[in-house]
C-alpha atoms as one frame of an Amber mdcrd trajectory, in Angstrom:
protein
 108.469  96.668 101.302 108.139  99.445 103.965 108.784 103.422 102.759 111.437
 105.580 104.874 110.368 108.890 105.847 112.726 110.842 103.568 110.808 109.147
 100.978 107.321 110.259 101.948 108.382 113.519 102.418 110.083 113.768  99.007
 107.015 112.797  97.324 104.986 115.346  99.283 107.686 118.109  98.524 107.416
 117.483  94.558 103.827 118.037  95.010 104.034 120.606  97.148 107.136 122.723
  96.554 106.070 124.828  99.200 105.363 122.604 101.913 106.536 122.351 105.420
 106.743 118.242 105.950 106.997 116.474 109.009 106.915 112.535 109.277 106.882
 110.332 112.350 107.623 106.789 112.072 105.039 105.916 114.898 105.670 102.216
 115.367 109.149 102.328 114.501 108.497  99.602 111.074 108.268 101.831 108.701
 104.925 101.067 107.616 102.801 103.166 110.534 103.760 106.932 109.680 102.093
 110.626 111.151 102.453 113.454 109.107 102.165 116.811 108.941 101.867 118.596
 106.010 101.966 122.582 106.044 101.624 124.682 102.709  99.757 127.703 101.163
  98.098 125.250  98.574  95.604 124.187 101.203  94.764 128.166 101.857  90.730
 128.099 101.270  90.051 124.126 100.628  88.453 121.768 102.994  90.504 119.273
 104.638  88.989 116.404 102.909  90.687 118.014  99.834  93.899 118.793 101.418
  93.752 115.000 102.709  93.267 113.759  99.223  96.074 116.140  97.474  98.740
 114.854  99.657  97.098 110.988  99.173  97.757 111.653  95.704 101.160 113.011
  95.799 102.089 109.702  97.268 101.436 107.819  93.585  99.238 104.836  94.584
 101.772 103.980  97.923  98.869 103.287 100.613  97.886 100.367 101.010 101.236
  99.359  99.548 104.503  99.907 100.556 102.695 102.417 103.263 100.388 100.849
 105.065  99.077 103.858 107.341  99.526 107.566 107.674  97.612 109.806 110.014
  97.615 113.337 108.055  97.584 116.698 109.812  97.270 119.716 106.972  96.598
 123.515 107.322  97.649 126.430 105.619 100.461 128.382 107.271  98.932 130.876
 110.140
């Protein structure tokens, strides 16, 4: 069963009150998503970290019901 956007970005959000959240459906079946993920928790940590915070916000999802997501995170400029 494929995830809608609103959902990936929900689970992101209760993670990461703070985050800005984008999510492209890039393939248009709702199983192929881009993302980019914005917050002050990622101030200072590597990006493998920041990768792997958001992987786990998602609650065992990839590979699942979400197939792929390309990740863009930073801290806000």
């Amino acid at each position: 069963m494929a995830m809608q956007s609103a959902d990936i970005e929900a689970l992101i959000k209760a993670a990461l009150p703070d985050a800005k959240v984008a999510i492209e459906d890039l393939a248009g079946d709702g199983d192929h998503y881009a993302a980019t993920v914005v917050s002050e928790s990622f101030r200072g940590i590597s990006r493998v970290k920041q990768h792997q915070i958001v992987y786990a916000a998602l609650r065992g999802r990839m590979g699942g019901e979400l197939h792929a997501l390309a990740l863009q995170t930073s801290a806000p400029e």
